[in-house]
VEXDREN-2710 file (C-alpha; in Angstrom, 1 decimal):
% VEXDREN-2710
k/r/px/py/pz
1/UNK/16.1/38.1/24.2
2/UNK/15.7/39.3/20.6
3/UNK/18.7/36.7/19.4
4/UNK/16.7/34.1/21.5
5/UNK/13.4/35.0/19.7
6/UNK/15.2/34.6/15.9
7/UNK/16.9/31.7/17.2
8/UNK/13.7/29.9/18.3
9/UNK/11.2/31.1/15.2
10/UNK/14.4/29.6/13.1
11/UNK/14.1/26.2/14.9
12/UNK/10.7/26.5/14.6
13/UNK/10.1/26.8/11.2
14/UNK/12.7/23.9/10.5
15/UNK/11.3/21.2/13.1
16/UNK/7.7/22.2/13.4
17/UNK/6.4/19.7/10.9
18/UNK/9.4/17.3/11.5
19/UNK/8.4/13.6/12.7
20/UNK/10.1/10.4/13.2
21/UNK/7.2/8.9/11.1
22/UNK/8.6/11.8/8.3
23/UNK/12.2/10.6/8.8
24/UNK/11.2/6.7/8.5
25/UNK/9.2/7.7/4.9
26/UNK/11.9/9.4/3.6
27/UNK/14.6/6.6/4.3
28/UNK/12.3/3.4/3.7
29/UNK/9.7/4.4/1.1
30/UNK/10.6/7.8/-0.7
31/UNK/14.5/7.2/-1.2
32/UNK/14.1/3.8/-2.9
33/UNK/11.5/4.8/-4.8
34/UNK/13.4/7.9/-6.6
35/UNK/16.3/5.8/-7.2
36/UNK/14.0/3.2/-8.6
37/UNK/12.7/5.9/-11.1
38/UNK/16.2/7.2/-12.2
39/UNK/17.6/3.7/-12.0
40/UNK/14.9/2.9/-15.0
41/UNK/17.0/5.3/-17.6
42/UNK/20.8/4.9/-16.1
43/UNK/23.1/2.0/-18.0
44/UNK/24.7/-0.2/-15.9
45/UNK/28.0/0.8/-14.6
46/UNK/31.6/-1.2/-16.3
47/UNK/33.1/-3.7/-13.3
48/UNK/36.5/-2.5/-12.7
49/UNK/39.1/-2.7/-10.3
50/UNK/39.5/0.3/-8.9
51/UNK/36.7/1.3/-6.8
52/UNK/37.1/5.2/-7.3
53/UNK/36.5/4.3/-11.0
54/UNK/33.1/2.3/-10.0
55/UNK/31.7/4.9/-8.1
56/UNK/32.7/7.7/-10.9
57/UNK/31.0/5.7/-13.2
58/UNK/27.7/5.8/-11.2
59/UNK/27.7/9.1/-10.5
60/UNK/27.9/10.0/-14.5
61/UNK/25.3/7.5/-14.9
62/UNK/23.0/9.2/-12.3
63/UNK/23.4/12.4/-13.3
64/UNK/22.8/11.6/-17.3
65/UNK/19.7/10.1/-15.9
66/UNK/19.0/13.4/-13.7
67/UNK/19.2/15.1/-16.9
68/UNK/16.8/13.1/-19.1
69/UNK/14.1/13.5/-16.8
70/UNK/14.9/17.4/-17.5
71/UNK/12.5/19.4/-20.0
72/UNK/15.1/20.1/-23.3
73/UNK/15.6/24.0/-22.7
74/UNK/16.1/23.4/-18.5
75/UNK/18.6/20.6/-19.5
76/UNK/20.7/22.7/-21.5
77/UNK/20.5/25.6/-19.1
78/UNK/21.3/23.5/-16.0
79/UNK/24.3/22.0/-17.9
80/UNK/25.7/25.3/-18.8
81/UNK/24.8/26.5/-15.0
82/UNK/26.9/23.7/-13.8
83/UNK/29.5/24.3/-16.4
84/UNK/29.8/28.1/-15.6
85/UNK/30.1/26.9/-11.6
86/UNK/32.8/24.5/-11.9
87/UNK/34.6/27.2/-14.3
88/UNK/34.6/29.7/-11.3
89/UNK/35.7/27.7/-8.9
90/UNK/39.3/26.9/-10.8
91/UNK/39.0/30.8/-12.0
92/UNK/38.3/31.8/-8.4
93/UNK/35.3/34.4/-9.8
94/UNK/32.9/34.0/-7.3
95/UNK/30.8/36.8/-9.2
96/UNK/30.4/33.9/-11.7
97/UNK/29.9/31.2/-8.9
98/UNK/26.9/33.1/-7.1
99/UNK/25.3/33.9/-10.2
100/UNK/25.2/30.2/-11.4
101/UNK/24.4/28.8/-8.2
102/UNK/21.4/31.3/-7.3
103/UNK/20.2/30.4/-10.9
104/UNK/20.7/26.9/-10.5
105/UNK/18.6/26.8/-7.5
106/UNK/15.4/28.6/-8.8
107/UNK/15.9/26.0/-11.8
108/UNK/15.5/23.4/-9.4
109/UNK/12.8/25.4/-7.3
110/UNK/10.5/25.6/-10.2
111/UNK/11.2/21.9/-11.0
112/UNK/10.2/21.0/-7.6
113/UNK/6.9/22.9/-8.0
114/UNK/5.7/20.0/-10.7
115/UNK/6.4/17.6/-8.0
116/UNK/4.5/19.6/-5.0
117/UNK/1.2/20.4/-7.4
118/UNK/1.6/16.3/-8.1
119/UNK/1.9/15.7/-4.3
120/UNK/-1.1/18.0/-3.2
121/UNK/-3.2/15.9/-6.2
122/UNK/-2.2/12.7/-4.3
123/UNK/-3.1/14.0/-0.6
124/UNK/-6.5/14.9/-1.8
125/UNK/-6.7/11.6/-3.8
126/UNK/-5.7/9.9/-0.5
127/UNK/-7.9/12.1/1.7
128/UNK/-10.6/10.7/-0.3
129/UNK/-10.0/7.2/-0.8
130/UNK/-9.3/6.9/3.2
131/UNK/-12.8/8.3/3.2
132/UNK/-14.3/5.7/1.8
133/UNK/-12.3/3.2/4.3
134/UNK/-14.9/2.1/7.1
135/UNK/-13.2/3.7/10.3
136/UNK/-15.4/1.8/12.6
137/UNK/-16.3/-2.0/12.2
138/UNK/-20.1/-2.8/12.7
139/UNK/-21.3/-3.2/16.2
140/UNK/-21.9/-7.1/16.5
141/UNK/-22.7/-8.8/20.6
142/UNK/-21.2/-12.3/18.8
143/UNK/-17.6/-10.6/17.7
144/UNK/-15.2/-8.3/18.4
145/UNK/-13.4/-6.5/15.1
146/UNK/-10.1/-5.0/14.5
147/UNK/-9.0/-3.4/11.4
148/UNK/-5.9/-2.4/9.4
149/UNK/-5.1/-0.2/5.7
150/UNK/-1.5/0.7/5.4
151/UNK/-1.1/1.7/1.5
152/UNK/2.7/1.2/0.1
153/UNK/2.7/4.3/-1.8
154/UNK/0.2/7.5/-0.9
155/UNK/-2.5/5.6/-1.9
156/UNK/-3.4/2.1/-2.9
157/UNK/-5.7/-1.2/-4.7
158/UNK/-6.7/-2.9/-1.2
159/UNK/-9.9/-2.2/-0.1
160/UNK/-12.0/-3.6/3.0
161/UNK/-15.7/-3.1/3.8
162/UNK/-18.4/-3.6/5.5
163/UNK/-21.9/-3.6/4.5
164/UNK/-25.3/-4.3/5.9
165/UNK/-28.5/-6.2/4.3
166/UNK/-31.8/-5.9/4.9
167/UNK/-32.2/-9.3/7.2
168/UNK/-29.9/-8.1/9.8
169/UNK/-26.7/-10.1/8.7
170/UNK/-23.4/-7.9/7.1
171/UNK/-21.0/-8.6/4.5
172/UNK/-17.4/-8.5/5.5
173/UNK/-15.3/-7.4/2.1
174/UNK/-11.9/-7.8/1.4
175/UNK/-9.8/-7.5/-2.0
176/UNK/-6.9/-6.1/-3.6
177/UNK/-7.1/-4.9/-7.0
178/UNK/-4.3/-5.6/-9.9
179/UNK/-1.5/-2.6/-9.8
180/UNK/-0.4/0.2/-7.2
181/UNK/-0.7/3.4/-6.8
182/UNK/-3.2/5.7/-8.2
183/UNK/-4.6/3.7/-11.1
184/UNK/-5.1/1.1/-8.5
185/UNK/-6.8/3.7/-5.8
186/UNK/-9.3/4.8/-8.5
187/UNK/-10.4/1.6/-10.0
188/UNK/-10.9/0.5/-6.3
189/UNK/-13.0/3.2/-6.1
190/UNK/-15.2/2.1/-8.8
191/UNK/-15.4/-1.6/-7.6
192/UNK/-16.1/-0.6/-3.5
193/UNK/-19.4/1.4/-5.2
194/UNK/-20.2/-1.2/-7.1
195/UNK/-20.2/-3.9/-4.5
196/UNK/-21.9/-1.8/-2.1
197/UNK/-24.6/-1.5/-4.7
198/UNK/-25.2/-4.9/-5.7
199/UNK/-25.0/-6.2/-2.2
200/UNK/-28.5/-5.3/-1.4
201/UNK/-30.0/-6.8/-3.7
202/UNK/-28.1/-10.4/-3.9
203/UNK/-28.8/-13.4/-1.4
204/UNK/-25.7/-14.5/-0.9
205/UNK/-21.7/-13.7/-1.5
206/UNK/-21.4/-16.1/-4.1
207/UNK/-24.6/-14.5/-6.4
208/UNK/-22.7/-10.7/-5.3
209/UNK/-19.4/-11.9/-7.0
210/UNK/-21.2/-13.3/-9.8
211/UNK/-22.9/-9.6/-10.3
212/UNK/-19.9/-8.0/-9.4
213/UNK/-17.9/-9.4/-12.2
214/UNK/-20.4/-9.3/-14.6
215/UNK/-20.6/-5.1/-14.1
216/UNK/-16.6/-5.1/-13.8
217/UNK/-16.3/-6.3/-17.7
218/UNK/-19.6/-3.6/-18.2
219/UNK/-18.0/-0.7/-16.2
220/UNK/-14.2/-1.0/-16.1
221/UNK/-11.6/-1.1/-18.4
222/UNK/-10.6/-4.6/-19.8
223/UNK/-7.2/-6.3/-18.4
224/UNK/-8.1/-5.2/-14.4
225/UNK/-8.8/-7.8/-12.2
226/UNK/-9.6/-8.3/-8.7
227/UNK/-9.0/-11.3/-6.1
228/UNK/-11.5/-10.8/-3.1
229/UNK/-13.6/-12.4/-0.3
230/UNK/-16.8/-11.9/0.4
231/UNK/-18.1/-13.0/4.0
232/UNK/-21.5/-12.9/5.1
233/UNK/-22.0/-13.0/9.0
234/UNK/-25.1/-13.8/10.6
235/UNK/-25.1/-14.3/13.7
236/UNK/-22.2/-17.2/14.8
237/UNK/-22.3/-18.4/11.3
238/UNK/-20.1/-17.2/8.2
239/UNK/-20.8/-17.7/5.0
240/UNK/-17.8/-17.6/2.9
241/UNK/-16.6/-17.4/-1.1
242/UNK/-13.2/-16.7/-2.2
243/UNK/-12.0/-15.2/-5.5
244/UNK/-8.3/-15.8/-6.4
245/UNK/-7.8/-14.0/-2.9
246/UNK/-5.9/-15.6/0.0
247/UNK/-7.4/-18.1/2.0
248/UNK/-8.6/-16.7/5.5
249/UNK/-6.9/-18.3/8.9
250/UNK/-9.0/-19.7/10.9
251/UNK/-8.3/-20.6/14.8
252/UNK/-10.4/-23.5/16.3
253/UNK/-10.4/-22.6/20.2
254/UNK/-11.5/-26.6/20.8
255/UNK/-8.7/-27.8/18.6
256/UNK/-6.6/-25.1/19.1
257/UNK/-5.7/-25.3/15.8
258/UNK/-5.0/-22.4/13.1
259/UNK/-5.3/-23.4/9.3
260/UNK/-6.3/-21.6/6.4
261/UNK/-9.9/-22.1/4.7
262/UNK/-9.2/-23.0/0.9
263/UNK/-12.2/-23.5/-1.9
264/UNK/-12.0/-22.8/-5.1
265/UNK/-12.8/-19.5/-6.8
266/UNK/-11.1/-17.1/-9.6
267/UNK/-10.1/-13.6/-9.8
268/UNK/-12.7/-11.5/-10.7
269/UNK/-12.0/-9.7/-14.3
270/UNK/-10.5/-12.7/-15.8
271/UNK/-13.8/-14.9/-17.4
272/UNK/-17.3/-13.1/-18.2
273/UNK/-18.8/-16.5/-18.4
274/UNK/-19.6/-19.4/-17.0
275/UNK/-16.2/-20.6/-16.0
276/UNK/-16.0/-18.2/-13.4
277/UNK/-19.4/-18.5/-11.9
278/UNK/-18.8/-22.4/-12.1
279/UNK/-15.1/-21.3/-9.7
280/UNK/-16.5/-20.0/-7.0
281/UNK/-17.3/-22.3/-3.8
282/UNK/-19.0/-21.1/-0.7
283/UNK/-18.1/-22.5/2.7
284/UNK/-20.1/-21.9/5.9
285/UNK/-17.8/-21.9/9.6
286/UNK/-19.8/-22.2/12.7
287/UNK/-17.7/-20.7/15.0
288/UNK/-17.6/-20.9/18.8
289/UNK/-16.7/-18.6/21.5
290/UNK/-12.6/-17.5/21.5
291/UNK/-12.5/-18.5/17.5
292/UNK/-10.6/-16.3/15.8
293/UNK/-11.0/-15.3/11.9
294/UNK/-8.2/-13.4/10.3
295/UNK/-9.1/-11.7/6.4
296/UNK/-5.7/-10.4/5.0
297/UNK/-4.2/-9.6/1.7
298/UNK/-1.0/-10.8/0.3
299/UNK/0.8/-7.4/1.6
300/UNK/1.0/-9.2/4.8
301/UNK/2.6/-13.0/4.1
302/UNK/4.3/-11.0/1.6
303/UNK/6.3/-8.6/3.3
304/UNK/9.8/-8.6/2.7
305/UNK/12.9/-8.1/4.9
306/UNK/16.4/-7.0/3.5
307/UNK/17.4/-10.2/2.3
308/UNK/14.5/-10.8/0.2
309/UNK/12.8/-13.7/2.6
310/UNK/9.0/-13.4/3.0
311/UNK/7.3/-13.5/6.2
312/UNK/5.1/-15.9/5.2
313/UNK/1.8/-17.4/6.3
314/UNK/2.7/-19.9/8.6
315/UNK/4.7/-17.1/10.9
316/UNK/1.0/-15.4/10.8
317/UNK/-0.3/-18.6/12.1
318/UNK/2.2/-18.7/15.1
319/UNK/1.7/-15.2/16.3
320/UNK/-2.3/-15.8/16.3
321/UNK/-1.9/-19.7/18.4
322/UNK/0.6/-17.3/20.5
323/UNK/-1.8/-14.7/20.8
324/UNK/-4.9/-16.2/20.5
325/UNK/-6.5/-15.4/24.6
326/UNK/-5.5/-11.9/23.6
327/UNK/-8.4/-9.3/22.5
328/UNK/-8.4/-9.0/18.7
329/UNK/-6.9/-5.6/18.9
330/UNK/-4.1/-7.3/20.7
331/UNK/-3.7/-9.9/18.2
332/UNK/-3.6/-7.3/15.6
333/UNK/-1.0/-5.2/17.3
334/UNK/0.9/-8.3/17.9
335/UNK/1.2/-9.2/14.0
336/UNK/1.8/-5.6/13.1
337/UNK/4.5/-5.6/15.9
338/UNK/5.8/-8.6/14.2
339/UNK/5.8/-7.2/10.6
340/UNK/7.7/-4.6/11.3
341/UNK/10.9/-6.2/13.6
342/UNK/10.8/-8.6/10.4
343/UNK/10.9/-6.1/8.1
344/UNK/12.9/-3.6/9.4
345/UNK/14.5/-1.3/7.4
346/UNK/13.8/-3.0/4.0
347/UNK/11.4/-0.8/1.1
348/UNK/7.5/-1.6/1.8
349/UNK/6.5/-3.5/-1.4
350/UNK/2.7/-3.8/-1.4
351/UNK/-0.7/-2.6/0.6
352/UNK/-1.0/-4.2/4.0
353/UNK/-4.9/-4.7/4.6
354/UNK/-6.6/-6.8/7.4
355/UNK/-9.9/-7.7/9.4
356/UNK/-9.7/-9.8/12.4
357/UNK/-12.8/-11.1/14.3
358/UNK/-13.0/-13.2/17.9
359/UNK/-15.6/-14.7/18.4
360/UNK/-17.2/-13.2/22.3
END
């Protein structure tokens, strides 16, 4: 019973906090993303014949690069660590071979420290910026709403939102801010608060866009910018203006059509004058019962499979006439379903952000 106990507390410890979801991260977004960063300081490996050569090659290249990303006085000690091991080994002194290979590992444990202090930073960064992502769409007898925020990294530029006005209507909010990762997160941040703010007092999206890039150039640092749409929804009536972001689909339940809604309108951060005020174009869509609106960002036509091919926006358009006597949170499902047999095992790119609305 004792050597059962062990046994189990060993399993335990090791598979307790072990998930597929863990597995998947690991092999599809953490692996490709450190060889990315060691990739960035390794010189391409000499073509040869002889494969054994090849594969040699890389493996001196990776581990130069390995070492570069060392501190000066750890690179030296590691070397002579590793040295000192491969010394014993041909001088069979395992004396030698323990003591370089427990010091080589509490090298490598303190190295790993850096990395899990930077990790907990970007839970908490993450745990707050999810904070600020609206877990429940607005209650509304004219649609029904279904939501989705997948970052590519721990935490991202998309944002989505909802807010309220004072003459009953809501703004729908959707945008994706220049950059990845925590840059990105933070200046989204800043621009989420900001259009919260200067959506109660402005009539309509187009006069909130205006506002909004006029505080961006005020507040935040010069060479961001943001594509976005603003939607106001009153009622069975939308009130639309885009800003360099993609067009919305729209599905015509009398047509049974599904096309995307294009005006004109720039990125926001670009032009603090007139040019960009002059961009923007607002559309209104009366919609009718079984419509269906889809807000996305570019993470979704975007995604990527292994051979480089984009899913593209006229697969999206498919899935929704396919789809379209389902309940939105069907729909949804159905184009995340679709995303990811498409995808498969291939890196995540970019943030995957969208809003659907039928119409009741």
């Amino acid at each position: 019973m004792e050597k059962e106990s062990i046994f189990k507390k060993v399993y335990d410890f090791y598979s307790n906090d072990f998930t597929s979801q863990e597995f998947e991260k690991l092999i599809l977004k953490e692996t490709p993303t450190r060889y990315k960063y060691y990739l960035k300081s390794m010189s391409k490996p000499r073509q040869h014949k002889n494969k054994f050569v090849e594969i040699g090659s890389f493996i001196k290249n990776l581990s130069l690069a390995f070492l570069r990303r060392l501190s000066p006085l750890i690179r030296i000690i590691y070397s002579v660590l590793v040295f000192a091991f491969i010394i014993s080994y041909f001088k069979a002194d395992w004396n030698l071979a323990v003591f370089s290979f427990v010091v080589m590992n509490l090298l490598l444990v303190f190295e790993v420290a850096d990395k899990l202090t930077a990790r907990d930073e970007l839970d908490v960064a993450r745990d707050v910026q999810t904070s600020l992502i609206p877990l429940h769409s607005p209650e509304d007898n004219n649609f029904s709403i279904s939501c989705h925020y997948e970052t590519a990294k721990e935490v991202g530029g998309d944002f989505i939102d909802f807010a309220k006005k004072a003459n009953g209507s809501y703004y729908i909010a959707i945008g994706d801010i220049s950059g990845k990762g925590m840059s990105a997160a933070l200046y989204m941040v800043q621009v989420r608060l900001l259009l919260r703010h200067i959506a109660e007092f402005s009539e309509t999206p187009k006069q909130t866009l205006v506002s909004l890039n006029k505080n961006m150039f005020k507040h935040i640092k010069k060479g961001l910018y943001l594509s976005a749409v603003l939607a106001e929804v009153c009622g069975r009536t939308l009130k639309i203006c885009r800003a360099g972001h993609n067009p919305l689909l729209y599905y015509n339940s009398v047509t049974q059509t599904c096309e995307e809604v294009k005006q004109n309108g720039m990125a926001l951060g670009l032009n603090n004058g007139i040019l960009f005020e002059n961009s923007l174009e607002e559309v209104i869509i009366n919609v009718n019962q079984d419509d269906i609106i889809l807000f996305y960002s570019d993470g979704l036509t975007e995604t990527m499979n292994a051979n480089r091919v984009e899913l593209g926006v006229e697969r999206i358009k498919q899935i929704i006439l396919a789809s379209s006597h389902k309940t939105s949170q069907e729909i949804k499902d159905d184009i995340l379903s679709d995303v990811s047999k498409f995808r498969g095992y291939a890196e995540v790119h970019d943030d995957l952000t969208m809003i659907l609305l039928k119409v009741k």
